[in-house]
N, C-alpha and C positions, 0 to 999 in steps of 0.2 A: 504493500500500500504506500503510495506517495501522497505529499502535502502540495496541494495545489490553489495558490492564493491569486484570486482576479483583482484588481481594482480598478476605477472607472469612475470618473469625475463628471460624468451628464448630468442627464436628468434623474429626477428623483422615482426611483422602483426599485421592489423586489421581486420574490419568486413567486408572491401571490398576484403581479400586475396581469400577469401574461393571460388571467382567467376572469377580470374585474373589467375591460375594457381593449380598446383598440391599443396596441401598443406599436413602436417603431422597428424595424428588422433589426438592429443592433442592439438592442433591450429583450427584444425576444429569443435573437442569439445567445446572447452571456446567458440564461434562463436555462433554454436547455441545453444547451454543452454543459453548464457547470451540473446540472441535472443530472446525466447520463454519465458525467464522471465522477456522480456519487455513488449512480448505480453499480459502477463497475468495480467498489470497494475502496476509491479511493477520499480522503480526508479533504474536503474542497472548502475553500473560505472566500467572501467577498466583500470585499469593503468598495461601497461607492457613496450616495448621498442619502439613501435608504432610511427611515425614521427611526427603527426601534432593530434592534439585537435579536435573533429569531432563528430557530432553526426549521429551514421551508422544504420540503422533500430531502430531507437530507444534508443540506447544503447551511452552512455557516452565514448568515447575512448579520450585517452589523456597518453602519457610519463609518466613511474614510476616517472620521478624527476619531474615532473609536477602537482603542483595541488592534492597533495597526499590528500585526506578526511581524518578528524582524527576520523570519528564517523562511523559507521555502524551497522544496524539489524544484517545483516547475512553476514561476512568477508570471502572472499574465500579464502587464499594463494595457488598458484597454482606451485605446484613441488618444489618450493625452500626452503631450510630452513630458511633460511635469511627473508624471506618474513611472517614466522611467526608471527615474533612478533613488526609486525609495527603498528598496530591496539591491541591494548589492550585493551582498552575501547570499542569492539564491542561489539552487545549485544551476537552474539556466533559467535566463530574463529571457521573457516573450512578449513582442511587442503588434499588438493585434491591431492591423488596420483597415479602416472599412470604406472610406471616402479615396476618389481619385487622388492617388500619391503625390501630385504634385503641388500637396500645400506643403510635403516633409519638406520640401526644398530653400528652406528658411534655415537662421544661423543655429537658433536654438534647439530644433526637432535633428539638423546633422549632426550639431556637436554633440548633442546628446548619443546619439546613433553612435557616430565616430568611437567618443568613450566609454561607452558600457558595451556597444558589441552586442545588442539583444538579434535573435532572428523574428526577423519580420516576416508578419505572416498574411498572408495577398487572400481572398478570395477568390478570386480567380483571374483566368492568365490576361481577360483584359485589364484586369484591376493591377495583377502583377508589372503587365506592360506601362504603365503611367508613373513607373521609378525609373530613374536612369537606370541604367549601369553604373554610370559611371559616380554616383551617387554612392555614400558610407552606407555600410549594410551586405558586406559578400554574402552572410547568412540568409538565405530566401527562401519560403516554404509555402505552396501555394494550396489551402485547403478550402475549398466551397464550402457554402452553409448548408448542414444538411435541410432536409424535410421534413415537421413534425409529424410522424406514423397519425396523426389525427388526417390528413388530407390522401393519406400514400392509403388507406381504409374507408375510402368512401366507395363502396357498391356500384357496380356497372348499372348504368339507367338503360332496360331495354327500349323504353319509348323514350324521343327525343324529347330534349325541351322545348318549350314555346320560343319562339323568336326571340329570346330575349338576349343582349349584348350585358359582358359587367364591365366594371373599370376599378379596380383597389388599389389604387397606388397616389402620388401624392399628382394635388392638381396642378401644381406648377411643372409638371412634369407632361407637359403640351396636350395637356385635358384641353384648352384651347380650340387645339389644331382640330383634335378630335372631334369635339362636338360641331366645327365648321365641313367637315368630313361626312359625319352623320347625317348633317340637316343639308347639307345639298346633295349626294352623292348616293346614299344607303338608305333613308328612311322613305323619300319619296317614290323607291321599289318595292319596297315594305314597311306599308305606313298600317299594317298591324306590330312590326316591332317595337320595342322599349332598350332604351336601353339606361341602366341600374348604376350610380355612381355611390360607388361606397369610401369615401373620400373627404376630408378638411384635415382642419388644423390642429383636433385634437389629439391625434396620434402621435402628433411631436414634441409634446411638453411646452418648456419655454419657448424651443426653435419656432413652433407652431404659432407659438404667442405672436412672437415678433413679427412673422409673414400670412398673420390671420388676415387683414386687411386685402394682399394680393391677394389671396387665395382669395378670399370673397369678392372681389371683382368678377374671377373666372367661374365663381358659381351660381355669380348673379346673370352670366353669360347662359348656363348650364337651365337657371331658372324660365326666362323666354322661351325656352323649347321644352316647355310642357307639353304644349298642345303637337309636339312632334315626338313624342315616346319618350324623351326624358326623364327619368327618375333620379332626386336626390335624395340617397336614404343615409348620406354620413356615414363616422367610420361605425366597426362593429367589433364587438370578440369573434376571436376566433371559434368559438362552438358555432354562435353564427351564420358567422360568412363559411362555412363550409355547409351548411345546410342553404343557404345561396346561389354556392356553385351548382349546386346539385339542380340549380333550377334554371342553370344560364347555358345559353348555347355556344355561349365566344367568347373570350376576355379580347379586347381591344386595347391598344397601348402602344406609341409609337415609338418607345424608345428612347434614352436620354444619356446623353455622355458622361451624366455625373452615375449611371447607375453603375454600382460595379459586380452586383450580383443580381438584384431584382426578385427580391421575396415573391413579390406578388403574383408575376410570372411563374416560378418556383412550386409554387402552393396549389394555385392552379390549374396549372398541368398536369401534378400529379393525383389530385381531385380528378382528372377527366374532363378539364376543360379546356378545349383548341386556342388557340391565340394567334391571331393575326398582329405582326407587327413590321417594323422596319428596324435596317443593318444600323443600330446605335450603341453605342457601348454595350454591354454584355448580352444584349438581346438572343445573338445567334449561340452563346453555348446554354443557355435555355431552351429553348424551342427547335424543334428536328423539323426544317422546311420542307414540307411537301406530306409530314407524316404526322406531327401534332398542332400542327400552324401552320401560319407562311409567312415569310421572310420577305416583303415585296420593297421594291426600289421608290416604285412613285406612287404618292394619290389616289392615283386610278387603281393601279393596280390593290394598292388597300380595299379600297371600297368595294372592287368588282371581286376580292376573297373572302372579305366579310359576307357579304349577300350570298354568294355560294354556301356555305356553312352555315347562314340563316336558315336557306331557304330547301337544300341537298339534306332530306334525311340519311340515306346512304351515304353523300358523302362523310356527314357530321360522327357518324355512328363509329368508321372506319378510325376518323382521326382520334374520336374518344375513347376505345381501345387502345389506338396506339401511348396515347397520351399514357394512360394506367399501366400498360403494359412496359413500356420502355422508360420511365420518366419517375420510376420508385425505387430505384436502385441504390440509393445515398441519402439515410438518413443521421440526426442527431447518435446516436451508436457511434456511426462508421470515423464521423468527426471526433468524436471523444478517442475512440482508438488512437485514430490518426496523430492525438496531442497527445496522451501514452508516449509516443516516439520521443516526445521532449525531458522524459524522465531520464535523470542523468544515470549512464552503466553502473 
């Protein structure tokens, strides 16, 4: 058994958030990774901004100013750079990053890098690709976020859903585009469709706070197209939104260069639901074009694969097998293992 301490200076959650409300993919990740490496026998501790001291499935939670450990196997810091270098004497510093790398590229996230030597850990290789090389950090380790088994266990639907389109991701993330997409191009072919935005600000804590305002512009955009199948039902839990899935024919989502893994896409797919997007940051090592989505270049082509998959029950039926079939292979486990490997011989 090894000691594996996370810390993490965001927003305010612990291991009960992830079942109380909407929460953000990096808050939902530390949850269950540190989860599934308690499962696995190991001593797991977390100190981030968390209210009270608690032991939650296993797992150690407790205040950064609280109780700080000064030993650890395996030291996570999680996004911050400040957090690097509170543990020195771990037996190996892990430094988790989840945003396009190219904010490490600043004096204080190198030097830190430079001097402690932590491996840095990518989500994936388009996330990985947004560090230099030639950047501090030779140690590189690139592990995807798994799948919570709550999405990879949702039951094949023999009969198709209703026309209906979702979108779970954040609105600034060209919800915009999409809904100009929808009302010219895809609704007016099927103006029995809806399409279901489960979407704002309160999924992001303070971040959300501060960009509440944008975001309410784009969903007063989202509001005028009622009367074109529009739905805004905000964010949800996860029991939820997978009782949701189960009722949507497409997830829609164009793609965004800050995303570096794409929960939402993730979650999804492996629910059984197709997804039409385009070539933007991580989009393509999500979605298998031609087999659980499509991957399309322009506009047109969005729209005219969307309307397919509305309206194609065979085609729909074909992709949401595949989706289940091929796209539940990497869950929260496989990730836990995978940081196993960071326990020192």
């Amino acid at each position: 058994m090894a000691r594996f301490v996370f810390a993490d200076d965001g927003i305010d959650f612990d291991g009960h958030s992830i079942d109380k409300g909407p929460l953000g993919g990096v808050e939902s990740s530390l949850i269950n990774l540190t989860k599934e490496l308690a499962k696995l026998g190991h001593e797991v501790l977390v100190r981030n901004h968390c209210q009270s001291a608690q032991i939650i499935d296993g797992v150690n939670w407790a205040p950064l100013s609280h109780d700080m450990p000064s030993e650890a196997d395996v030291f996570v810091a999680n996004r911050g750079d400040q957090l690097i270098t509170l543990m020195p004497n771990a037996g190996q510093t892990i430094f988790w990053t989840h945003n396009p790398a190219k904010y490490l590229l600043k004096r204080r996230y190198l030097y830190k890098i430079w001097r402690y030597q932590p491996i840095i850990v990518f989500i994936g290789d388009y996330h990985a690709s947004t560090y230099p090389m030639w950047a501090p950090g030779r140690r590189r380790k690139t592990i995807p976020y798994g799948i919570s088994a709550e999405f990879m266990n949702v039951p094949q639907l023999e009969t198709p859903p209703a026309p209906r389109a979702i979108f779970t991701s954040n609105p600034l993330r060209s919800l915009s585009w999409l809904l100009e997409i929808w009302e010219k191009s895809i609704w007016p072919l099927i103006p029995e469709a809806e399409f279901h935005l489960f979407t704002g600000s309160k999924t992001y804590g303070k971040v959300g706070q501060r960009k509440s305002s944008e975001m309410a512009s784009i969903l007063w955009l989202a509001e005028r197209l009622e009367d074109k199948g529009v739905v805004i039902r905000g964010p949800v839990a996860k029991s939820q939104l997978i009782e949701e899935f189960k009722k949507s024919r497409v997830m829609l989502y164009r793609g965004d260069v800050n995303e570096t893994f794409c929960l939402a896409l993730g979650e999804s797919q492996a629910a059984g639901v197709p997804a039409i997007v385009q070539d933007y940051g991580s989009t393509p090592e999500r979605v298998k074009d031609g087999q659980t989505g499509f991957i399309t270049k322009s506009d047109e082509d969005f729209a005219n694969a969307a309307i397919s998959l509305l309206k194609d029950d065979q085609k729909w039926r074909e992709f949401h097998l595949n989706c289940q079939k091929q796209q539940r292979h990497w869950g929260w486990r496989e990730v836990a293992q995978s940081f196993e490997g960071f326990i020192p011989k």
